[in-house]
C-alpha positions in Angstrom: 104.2 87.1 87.3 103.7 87.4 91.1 100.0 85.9 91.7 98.8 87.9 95.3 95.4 86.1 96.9 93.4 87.9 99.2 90.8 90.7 99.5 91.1 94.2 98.0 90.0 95.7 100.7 92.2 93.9 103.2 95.2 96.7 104.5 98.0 93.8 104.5 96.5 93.5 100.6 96.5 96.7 99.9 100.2 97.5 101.1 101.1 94.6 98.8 99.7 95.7 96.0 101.2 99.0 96.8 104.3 97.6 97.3 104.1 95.9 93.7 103.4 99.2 92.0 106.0 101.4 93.4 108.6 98.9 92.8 107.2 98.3 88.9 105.7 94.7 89.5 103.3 92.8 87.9 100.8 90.7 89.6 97.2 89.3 89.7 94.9 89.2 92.2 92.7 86.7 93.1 90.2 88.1 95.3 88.5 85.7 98.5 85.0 87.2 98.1 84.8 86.7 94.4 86.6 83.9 93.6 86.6 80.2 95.8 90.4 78.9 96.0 90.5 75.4 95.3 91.8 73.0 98.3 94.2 71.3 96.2 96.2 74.9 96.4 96.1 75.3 99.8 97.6 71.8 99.8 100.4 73.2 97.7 101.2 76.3 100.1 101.3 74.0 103.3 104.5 73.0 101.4 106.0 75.6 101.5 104.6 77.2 104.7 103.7 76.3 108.2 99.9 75.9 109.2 100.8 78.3 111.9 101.4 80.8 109.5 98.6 80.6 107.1 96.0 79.8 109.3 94.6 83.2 110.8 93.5 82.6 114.4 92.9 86.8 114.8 90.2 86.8 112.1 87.3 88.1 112.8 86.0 84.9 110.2 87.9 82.8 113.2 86.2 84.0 116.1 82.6 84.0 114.3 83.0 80.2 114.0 83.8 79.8 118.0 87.3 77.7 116.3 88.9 78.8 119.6 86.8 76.7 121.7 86.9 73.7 118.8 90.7 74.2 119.2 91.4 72.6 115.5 94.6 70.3 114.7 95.9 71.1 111.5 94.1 68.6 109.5 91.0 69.9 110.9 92.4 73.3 110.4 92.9 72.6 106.5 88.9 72.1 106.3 88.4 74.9 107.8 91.0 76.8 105.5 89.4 74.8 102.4 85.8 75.8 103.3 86.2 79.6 104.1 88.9 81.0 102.3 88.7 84.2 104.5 90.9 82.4 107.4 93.6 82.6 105.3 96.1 85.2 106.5 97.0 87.4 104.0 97.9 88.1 101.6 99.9 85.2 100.4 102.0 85.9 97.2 102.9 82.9 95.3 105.8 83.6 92.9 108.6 81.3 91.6 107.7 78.6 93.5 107.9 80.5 96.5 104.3 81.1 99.1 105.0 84.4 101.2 102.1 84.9 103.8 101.5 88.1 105.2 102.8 91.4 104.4 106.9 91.6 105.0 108.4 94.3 102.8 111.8 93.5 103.8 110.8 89.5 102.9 109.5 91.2 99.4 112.7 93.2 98.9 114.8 90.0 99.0 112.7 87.2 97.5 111.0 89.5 94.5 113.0 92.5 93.0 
């Protein structure tokens, strides 16, 4: 089952999830604003994926908290990730033991039908 984590009302989400039903997928959502994502998974992604890439610097979360001027390094930029969830990019679709971040139907094509 493809696990997407993110915010319904996010576009990139909702392209997705539209995405998963027109090509007969199942998946869960587990939504930022209702449900805290545990450090220890973030952890997990950065395993798979660059800091670069999960790590939104365009949120609007991002420039609310002045992090430009703070300039994080990615350790610092993992607190920030673990502490407010909503500087994730998304959405980031874990399935198989693969983390996808961002929405890439051409990336979705290959790695999940």
């Amino acid at each position: 089952m493809i696990q997407v984590y993110g915010i319904k009302n996010c576009d990139s989400v909702k392209k997705a999830i539209k995405f998963f039903k027109d090509n007969d997928l199942e998946y869960t959502l587990h939504d930022f604003k209702t449900q805290e994502l545990d450090c220890s998974k973030l952890t997990s992604w950065l395993l798979h994926v660059d800091m670069k890439k999960l790590f939104n610097s365009r949120s609007t979360t991002y420039k609310n908290l002045n992090l430009k001027e703070l300039n994080p390094n990615d350790d610092e930029k993992k607190e920030w990730l673990c502490k407010e969830n909503l500087l994730i990019k998304r959405p980031v679709i874990e399935y198989n033991d693969k983390v996808i971040v961002g929405y890439n139907e051409d990336e979705y094509k290959k790695e999940l039908i």
